[in-house]
N, CA, C and O of each residue as an XYZ file, in Angstrom:
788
protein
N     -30.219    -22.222     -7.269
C     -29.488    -22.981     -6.270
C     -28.546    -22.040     -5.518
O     -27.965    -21.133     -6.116
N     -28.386    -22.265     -4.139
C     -27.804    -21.478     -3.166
C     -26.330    -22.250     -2.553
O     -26.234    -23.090     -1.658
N     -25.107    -21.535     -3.511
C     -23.938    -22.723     -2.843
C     -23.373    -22.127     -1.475
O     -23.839    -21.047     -1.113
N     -22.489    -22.692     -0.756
C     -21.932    -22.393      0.196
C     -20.580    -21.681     -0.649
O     -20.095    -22.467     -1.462
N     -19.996    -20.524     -0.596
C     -19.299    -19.948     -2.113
C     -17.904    -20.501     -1.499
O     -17.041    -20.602     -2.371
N     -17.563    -20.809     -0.451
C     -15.984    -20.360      0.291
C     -15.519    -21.828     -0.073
O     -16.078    -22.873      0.260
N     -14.069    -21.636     -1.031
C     -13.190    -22.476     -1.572
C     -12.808    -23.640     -0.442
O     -13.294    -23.276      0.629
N     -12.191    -24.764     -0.317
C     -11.717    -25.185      0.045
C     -10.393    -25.622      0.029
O     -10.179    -26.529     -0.776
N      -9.262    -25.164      0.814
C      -8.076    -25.281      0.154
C      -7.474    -26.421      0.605
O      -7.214    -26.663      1.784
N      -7.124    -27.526     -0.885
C      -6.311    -28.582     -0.285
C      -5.491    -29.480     -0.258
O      -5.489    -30.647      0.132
N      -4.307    -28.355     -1.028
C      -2.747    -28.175     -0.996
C      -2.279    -26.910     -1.087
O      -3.025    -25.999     -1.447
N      -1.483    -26.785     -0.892
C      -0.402    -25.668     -0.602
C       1.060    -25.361     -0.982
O       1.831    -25.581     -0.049
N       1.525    -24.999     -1.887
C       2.684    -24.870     -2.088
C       3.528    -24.130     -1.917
O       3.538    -23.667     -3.057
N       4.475    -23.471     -1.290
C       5.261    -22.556     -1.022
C       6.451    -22.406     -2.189
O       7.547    -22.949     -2.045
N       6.164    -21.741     -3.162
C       7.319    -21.501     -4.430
C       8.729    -20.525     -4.270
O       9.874    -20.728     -4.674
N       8.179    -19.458     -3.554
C       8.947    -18.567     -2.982
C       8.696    -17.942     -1.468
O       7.608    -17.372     -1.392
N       9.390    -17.929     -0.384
C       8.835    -17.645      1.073
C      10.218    -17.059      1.340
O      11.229    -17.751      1.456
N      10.183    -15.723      1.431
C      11.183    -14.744      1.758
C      10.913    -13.608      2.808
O       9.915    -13.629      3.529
N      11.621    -12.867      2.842
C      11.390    -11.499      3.465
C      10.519    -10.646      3.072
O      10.261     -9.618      3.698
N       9.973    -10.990      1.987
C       9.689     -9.756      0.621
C       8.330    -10.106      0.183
O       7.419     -9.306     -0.033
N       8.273    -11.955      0.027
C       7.212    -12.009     -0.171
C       6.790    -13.771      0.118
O       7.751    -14.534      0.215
N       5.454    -14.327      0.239
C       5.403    -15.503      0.151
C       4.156    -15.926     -1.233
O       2.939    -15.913     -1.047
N       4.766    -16.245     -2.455
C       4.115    -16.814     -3.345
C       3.812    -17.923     -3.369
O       4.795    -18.663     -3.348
N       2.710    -18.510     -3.412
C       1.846    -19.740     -2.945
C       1.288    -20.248     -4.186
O       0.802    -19.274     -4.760
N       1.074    -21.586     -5.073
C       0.399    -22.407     -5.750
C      -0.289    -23.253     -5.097
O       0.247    -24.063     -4.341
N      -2.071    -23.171     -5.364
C      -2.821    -24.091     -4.147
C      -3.699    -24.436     -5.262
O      -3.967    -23.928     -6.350
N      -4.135    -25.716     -4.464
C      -5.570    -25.982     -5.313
C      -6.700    -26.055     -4.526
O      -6.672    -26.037     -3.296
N      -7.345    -26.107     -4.966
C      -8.726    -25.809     -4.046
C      -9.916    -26.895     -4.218
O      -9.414    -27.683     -5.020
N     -10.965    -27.286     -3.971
C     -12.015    -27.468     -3.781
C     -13.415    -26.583     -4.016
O     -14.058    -26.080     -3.094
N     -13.634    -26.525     -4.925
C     -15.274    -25.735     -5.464
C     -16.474    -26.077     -4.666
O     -16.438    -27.155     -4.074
N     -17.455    -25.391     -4.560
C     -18.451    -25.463     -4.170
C     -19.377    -26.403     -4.610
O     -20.309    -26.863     -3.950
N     -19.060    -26.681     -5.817
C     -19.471    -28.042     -6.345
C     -18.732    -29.599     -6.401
O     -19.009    -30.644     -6.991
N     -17.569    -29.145     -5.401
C     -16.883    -30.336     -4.905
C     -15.108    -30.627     -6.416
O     -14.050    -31.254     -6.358
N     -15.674    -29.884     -7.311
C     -14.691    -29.970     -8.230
C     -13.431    -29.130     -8.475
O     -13.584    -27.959     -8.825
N     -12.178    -29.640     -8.317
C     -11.131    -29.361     -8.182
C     -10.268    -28.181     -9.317
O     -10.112    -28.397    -10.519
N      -9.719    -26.750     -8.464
C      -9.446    -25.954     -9.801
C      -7.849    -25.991     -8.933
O      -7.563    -26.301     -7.777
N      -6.851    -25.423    -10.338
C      -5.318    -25.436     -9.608
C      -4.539    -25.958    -10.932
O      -4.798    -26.979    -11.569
N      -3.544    -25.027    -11.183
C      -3.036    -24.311    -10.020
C      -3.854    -22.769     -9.708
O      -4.415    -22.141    -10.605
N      -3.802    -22.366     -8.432
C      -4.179    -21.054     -8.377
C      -2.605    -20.525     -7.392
O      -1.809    -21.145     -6.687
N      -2.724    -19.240     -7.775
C      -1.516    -18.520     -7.324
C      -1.969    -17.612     -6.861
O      -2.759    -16.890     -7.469
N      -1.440    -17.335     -5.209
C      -1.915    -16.511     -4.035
C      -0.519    -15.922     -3.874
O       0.486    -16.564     -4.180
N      -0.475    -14.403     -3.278
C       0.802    -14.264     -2.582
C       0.416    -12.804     -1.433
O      -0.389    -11.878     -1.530
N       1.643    -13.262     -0.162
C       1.105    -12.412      0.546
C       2.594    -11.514      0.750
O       3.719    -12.015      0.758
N       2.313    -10.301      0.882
C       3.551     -9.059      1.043
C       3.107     -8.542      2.447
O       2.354     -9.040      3.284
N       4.042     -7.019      2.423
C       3.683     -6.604      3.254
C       2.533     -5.634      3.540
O       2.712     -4.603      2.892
N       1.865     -5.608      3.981
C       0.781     -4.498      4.431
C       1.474     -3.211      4.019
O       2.670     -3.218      3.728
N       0.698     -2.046      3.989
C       1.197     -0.956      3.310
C       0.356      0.473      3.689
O      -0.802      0.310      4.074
N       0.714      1.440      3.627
C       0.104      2.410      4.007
C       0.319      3.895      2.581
O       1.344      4.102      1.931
N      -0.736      4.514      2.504
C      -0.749      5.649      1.769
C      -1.157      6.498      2.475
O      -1.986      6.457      3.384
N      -0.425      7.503      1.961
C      -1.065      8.919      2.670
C      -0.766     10.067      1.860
O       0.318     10.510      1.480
N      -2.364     10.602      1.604
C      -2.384     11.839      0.862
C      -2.320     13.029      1.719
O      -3.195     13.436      2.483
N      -0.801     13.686      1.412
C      -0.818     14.705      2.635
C      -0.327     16.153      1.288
O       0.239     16.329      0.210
N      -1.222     17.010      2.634
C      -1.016     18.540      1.757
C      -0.723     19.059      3.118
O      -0.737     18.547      4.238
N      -0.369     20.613      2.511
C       0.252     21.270      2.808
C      -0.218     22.175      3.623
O      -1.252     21.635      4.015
N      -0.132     23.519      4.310
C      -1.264     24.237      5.013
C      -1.705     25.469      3.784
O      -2.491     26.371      4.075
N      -1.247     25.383      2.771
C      -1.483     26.068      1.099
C      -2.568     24.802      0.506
O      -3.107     24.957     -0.590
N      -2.739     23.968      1.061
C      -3.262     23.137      0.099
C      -2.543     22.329     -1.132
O      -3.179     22.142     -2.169
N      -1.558     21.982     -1.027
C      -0.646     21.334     -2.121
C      -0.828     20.578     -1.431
O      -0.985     20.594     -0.210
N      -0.828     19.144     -2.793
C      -0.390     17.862     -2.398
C       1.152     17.340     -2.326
O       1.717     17.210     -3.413
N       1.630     17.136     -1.555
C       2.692     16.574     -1.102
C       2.943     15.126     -2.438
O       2.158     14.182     -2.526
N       3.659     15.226     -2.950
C       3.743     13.721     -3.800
C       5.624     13.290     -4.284
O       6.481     14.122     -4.582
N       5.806     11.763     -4.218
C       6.784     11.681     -4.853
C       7.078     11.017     -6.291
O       6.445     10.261     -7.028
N       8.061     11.514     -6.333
C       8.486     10.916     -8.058
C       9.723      9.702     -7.919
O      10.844     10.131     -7.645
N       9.578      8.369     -8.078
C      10.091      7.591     -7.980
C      10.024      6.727     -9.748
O       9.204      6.927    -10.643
N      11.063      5.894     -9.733
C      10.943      4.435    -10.922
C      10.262      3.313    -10.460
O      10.607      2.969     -9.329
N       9.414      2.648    -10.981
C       8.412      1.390    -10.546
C       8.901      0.327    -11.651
O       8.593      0.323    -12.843
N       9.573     -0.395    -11.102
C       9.905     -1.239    -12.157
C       9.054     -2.092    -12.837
O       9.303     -2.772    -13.832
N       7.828     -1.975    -12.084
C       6.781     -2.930    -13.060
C       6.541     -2.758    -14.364
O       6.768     -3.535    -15.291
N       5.978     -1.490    -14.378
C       5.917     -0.322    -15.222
C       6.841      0.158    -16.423
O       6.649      0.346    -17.624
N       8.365      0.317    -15.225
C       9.683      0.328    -16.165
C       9.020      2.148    -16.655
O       8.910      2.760    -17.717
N       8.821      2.346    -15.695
C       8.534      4.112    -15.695
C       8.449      4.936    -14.187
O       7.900      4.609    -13.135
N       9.187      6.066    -14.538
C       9.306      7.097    -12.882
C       7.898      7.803    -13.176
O       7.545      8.455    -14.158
N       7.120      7.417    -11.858
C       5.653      8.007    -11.617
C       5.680      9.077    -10.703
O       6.682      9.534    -10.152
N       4.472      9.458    -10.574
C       4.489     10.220     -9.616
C       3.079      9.559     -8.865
O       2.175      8.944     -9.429
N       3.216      9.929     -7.251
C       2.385      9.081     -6.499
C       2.720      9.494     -5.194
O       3.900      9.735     -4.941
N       1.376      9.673     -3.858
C       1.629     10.121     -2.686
C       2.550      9.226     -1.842
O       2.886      8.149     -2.335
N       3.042      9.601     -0.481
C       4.164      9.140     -0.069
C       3.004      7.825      0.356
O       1.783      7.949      0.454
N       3.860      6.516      0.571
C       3.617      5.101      1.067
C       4.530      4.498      1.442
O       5.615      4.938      1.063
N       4.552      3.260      2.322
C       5.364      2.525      2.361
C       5.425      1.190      3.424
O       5.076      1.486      4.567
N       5.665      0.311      3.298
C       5.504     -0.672      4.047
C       5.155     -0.696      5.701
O       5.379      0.177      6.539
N       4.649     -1.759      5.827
C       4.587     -1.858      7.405
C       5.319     -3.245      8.028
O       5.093     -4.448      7.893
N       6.338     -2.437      8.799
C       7.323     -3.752      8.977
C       6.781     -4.548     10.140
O       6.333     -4.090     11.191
N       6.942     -6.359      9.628
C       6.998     -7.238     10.851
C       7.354     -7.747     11.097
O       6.740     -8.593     11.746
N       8.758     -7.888     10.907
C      10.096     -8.774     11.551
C      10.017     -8.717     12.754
O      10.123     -9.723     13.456
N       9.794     -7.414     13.269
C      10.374     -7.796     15.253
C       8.982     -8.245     16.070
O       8.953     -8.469     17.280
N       7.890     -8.328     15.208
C       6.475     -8.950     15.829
C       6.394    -10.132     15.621
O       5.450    -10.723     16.146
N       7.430    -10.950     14.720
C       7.627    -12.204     14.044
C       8.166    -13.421     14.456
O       9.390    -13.460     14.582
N       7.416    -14.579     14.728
C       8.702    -15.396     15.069
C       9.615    -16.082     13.999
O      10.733    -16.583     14.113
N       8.870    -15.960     13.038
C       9.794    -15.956     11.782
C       9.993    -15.026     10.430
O       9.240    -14.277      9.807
N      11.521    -15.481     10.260
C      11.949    -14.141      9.469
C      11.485    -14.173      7.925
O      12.107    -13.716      6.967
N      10.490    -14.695      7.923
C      10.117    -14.391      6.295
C       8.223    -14.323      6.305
O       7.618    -14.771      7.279
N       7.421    -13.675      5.030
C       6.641    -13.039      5.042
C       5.655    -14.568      4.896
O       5.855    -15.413      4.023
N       4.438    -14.671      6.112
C       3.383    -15.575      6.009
C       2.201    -14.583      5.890
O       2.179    -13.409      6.262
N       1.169    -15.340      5.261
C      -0.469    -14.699      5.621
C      -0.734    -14.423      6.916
O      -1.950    -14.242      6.982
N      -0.345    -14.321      7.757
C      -0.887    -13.770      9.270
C       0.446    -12.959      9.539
O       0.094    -11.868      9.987
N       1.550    -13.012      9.474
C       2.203    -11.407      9.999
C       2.201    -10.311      9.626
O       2.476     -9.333     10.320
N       1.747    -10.301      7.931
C       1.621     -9.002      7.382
C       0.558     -8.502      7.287
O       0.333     -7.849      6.268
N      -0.742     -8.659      8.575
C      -1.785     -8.080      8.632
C      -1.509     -7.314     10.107
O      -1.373     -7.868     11.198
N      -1.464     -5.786      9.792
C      -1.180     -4.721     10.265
C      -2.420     -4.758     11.581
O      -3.550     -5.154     11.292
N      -2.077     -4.289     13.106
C      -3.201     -3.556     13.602
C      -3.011     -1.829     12.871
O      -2.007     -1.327     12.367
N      -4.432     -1.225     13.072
C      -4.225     -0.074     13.091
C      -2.951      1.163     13.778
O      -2.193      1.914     13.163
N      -3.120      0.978     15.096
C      -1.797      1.638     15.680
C      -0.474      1.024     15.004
O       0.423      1.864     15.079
N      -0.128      0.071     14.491
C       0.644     -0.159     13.730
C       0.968      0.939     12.444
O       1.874      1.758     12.296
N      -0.109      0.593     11.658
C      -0.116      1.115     10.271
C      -0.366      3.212     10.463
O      -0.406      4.064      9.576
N      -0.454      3.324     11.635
C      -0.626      4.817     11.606
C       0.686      5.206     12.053
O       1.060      6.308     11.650
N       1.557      4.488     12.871
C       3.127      4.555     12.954
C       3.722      4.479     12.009
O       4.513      5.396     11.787
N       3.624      3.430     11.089
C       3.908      3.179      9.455
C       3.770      4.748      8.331
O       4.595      5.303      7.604
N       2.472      5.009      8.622
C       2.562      6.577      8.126
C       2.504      7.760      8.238
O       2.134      8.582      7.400
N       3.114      8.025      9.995
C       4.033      8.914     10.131
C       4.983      9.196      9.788
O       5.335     10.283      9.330
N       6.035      7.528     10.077
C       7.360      7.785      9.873
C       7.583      7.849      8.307
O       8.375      8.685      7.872
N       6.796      6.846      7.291
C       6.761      7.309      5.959
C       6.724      8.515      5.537
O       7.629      8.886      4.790
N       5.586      9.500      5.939
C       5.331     11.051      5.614
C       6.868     11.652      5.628
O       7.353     12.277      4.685
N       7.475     11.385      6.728
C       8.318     12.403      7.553
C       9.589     11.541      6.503
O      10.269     12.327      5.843
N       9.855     10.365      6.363
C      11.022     10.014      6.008
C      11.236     10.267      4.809
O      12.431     10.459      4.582
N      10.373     10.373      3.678
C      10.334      9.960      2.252
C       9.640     11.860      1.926
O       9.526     12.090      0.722
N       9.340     12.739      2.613
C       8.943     13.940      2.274
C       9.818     15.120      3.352
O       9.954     16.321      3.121
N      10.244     14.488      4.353
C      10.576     15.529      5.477
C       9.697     16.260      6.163
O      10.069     17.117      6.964
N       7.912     15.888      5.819
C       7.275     16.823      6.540
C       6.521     15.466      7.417
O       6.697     14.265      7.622
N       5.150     17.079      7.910
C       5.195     15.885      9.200
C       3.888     16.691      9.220
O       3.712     17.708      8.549
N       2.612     15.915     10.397
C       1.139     16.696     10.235
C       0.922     16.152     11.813
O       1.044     14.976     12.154
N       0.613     17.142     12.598
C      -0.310     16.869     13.754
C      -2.044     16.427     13.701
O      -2.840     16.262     14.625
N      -2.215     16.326     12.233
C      -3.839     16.619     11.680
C      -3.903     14.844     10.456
O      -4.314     14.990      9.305
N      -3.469     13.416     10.934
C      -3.720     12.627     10.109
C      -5.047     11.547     10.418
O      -4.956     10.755     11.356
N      -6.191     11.585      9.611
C      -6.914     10.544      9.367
C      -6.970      9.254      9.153
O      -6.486      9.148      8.026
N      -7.169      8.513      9.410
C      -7.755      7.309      8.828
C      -8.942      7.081      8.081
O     -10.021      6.979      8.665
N      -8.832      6.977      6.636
C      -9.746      6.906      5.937
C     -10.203      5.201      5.646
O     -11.387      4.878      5.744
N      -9.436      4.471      5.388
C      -9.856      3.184      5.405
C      -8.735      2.167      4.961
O      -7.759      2.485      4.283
N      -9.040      0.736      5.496
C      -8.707     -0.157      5.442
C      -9.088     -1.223      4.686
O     -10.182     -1.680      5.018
N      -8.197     -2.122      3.195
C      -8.852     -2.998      2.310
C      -7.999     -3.592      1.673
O      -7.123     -3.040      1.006
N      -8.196     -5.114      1.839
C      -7.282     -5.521      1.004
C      -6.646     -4.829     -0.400
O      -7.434     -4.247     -1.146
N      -5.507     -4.882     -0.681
C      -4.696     -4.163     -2.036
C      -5.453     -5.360     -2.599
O      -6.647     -5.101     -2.752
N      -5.175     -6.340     -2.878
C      -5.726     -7.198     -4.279
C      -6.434     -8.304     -3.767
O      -5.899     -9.409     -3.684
N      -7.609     -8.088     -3.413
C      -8.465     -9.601     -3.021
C      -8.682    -10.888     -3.870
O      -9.320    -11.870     -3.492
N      -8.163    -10.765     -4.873
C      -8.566    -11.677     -5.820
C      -7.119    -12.573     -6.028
O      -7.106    -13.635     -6.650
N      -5.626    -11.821     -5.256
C      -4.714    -12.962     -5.028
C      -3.814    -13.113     -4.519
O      -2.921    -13.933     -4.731
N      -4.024    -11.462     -2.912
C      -3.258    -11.095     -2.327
C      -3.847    -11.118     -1.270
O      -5.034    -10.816     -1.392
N      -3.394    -11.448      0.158
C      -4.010    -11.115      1.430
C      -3.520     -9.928      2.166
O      -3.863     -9.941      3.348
N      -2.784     -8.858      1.786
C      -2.220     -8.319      2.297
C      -3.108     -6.521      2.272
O      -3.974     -6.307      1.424
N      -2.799     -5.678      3.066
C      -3.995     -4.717      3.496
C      -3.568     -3.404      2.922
O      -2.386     -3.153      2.689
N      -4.191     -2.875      2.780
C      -3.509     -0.973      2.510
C      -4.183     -0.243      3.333
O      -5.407     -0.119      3.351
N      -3.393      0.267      4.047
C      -4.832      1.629      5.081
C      -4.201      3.190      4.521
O      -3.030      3.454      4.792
N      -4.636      3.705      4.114
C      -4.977      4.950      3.394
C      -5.238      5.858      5.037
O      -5.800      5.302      5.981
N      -4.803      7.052      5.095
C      -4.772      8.345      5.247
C      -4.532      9.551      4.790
O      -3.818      9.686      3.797
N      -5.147     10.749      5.502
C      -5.247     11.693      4.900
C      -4.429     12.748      6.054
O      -4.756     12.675      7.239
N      -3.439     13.641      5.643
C      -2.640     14.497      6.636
C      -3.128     15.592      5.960
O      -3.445     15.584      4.770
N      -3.196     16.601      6.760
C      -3.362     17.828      6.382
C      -2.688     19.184      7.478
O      -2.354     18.921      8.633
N      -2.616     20.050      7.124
C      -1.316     21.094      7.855
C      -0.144     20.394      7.766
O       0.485     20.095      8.781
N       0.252     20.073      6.569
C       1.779     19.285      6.672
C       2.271     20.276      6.906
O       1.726     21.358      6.689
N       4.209     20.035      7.745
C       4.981     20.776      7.249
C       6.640     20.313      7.411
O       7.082     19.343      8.027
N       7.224     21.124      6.807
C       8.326     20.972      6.573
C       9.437     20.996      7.426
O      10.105     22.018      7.585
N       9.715     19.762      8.074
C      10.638     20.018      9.449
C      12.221     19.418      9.182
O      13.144     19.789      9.907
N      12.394     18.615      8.254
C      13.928     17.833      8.131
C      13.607     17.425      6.487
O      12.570     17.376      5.825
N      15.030     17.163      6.195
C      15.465     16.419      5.238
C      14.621     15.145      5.106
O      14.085     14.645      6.094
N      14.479     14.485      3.544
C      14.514     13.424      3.764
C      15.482     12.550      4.414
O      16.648     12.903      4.590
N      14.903     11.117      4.869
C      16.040     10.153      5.699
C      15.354      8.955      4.556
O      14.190      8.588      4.713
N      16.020      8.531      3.665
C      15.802      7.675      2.582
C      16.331      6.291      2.849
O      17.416      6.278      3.430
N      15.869      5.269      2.590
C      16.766      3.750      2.902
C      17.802      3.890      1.645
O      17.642      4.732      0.761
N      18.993      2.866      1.680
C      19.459      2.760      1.013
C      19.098      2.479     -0.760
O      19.674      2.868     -1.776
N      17.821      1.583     -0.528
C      17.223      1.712     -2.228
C      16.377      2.376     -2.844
O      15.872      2.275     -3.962
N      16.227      3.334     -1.692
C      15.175      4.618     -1.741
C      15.784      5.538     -3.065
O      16.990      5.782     -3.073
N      14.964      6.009     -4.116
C      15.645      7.547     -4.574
C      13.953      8.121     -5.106
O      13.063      7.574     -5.757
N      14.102      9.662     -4.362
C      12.837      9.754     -4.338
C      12.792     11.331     -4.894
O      13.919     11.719     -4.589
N      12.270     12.203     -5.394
C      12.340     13.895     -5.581
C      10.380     13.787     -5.269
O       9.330     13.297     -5.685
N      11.031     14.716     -4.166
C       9.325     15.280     -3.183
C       9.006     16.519     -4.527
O       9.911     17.044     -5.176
N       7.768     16.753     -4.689
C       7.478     17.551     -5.541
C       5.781     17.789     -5.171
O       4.941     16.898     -5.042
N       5.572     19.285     -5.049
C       4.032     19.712     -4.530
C       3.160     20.106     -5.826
O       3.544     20.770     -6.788
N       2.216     19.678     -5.667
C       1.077     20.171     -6.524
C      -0.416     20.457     -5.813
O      -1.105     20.143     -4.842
N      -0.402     21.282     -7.017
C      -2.337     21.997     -6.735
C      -3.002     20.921     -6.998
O      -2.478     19.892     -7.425
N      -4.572     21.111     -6.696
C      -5.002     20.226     -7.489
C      -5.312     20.110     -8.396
O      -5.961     19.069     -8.284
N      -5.401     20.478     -9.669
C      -5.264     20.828    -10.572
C      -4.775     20.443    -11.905
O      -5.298     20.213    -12.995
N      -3.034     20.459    -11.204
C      -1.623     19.813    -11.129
C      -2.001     18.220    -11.255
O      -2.121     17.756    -12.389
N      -2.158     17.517    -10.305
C      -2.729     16.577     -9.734
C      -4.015     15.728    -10.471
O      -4.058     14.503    -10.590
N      -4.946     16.600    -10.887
C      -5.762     16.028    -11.716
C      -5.260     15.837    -12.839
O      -5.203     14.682    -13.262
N      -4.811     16.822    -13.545
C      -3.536     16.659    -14.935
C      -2.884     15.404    -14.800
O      -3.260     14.491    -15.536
N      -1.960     15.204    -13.974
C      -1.383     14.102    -13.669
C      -1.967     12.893    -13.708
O      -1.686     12.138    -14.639
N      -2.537     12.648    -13.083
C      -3.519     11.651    -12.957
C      -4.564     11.145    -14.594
O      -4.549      9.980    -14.990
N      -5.235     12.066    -15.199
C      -5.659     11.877    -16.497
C      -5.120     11.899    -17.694
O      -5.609     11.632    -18.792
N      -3.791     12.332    -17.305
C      -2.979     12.105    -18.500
C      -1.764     10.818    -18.343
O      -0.781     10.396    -18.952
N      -2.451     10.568    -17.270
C      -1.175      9.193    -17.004
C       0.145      8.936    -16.254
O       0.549      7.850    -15.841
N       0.754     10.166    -16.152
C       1.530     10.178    -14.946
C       1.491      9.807    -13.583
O       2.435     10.094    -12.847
N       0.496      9.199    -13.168
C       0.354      9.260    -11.723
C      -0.614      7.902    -11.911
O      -1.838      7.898    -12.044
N       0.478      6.517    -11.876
C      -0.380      5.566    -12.151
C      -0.425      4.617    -11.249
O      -0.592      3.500    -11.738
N      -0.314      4.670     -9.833
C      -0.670      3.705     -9.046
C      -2.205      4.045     -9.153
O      -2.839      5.099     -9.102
N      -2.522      2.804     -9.313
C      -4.271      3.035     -8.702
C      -4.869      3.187     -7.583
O      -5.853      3.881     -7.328
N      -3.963      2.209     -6.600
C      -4.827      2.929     -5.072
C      -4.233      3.881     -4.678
O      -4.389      4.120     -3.481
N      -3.624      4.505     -5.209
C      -3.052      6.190     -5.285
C      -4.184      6.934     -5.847
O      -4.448      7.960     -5.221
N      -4.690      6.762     -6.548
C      -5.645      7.530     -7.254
C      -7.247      7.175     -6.496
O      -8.163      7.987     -6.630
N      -7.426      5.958     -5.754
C      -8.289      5.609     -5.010
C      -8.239      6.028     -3.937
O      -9.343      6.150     -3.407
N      -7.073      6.429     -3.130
C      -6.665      7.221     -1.743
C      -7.291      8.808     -2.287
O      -8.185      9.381     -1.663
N      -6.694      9.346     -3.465
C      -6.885     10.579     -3.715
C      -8.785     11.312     -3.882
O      -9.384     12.368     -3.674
N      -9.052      9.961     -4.366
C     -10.857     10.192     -4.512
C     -11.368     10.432     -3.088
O     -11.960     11.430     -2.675
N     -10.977      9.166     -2.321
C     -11.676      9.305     -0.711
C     -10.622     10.443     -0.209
O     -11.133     10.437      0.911
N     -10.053     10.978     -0.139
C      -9.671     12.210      0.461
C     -10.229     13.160      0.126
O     -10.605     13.756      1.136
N     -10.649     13.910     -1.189
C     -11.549     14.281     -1.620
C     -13.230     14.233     -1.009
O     -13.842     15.183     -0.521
N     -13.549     13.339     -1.138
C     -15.032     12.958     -0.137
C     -14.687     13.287      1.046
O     -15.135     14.381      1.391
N     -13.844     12.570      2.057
C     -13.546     12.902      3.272
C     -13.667     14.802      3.175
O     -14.808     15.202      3.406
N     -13.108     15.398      3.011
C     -13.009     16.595      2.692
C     -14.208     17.646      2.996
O     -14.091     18.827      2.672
């Protein structure tokens, strides 16, 4: 038997709808007409990574605390893509935090440059995909910089604390297989840069 697969959603709950994030309890409609719920959706902001090296070939990476974790990782520079001033409202829905491209490549310039101090005339776009399809709508676009270099200080936000630190690859693979370096689409940016390559 051949179903039509796409849920039907039909309620909606808004639990939390902030700046930061909108967490949603919905129930749905099955393909077989039978009702599942609660299900829990939430949408953030769009986000950008970028694996940038150096004109030596070092990877550019920072060392930050992830409180999920409740451990300081290490992981390439990223960081949100803001849409307050594209917004007519001030808190995060499923349709403002889906980035255009020229957006999200502004997003990781000024990330590179703010959170490392360097900067690349040489950045890619490697791809665009939802971070968590299974209960997030929100996007990650991944790039790749290369000829970074070193032009200013970091310019950190106030809840920023970050130590820039370069590695080989090598370095980097260590990191990564021994556990230090545990974002995953950090480590999924780092594979397709690699291929790209």
């Amino acid at each position: 038997m051949s179903y039509n697969l796409k849920w039907e959603l039909i309620k909606e709950e808004h639990l939390v709808q902030d700046a930061w994030i909108d967490f949603r309890r919905n129930i749905y409609k099955l393909p077989n007409n039978a009702k599942i719920g609660p299900v829990y959706n939430y949408s953030k902001h769009s986000f950008v990574i970028i694996v940038a090296k150096t004109k030596d070939d070092r990877y550019i990476c920072v060392k930050q605390y992830r409180h999920g974790v409740d451990k300081v990782t290490t992981e390439f520079p990223a960081g949100g893509i803001e849409y307050i001033e594209k917004s007519d409202v001030p808190y995060i829905t499923k349709e403002n935090t889906i980035a255009s491209e020229e957006d999200a490549l502004l997003a990781a310039k000024r990330e590179l440059m703010e959170e490392t101090g360097y900067v690349s005339e040489n950045i890619t776009h490697l791809i665009t995909m939802p971070a968590n399809a299974t209960l997030a709508s929100n996007n990650m676009h991944i790039y790749l910089a290369t000829d970074c270099e070193k032009r200013s200080s970091q310019h950190l936000d106030d809840t920023e604390f970050l130590n820039v630190i370069l590695l080989t690859e090598a370095e980097l693979r260590e990191k990564i297989f021994k556990g230090d370096f545990l974002q995953s689409h950090h480590v999924l940016a780092w594979y397709m840069a690699k291929d790209f390559s």
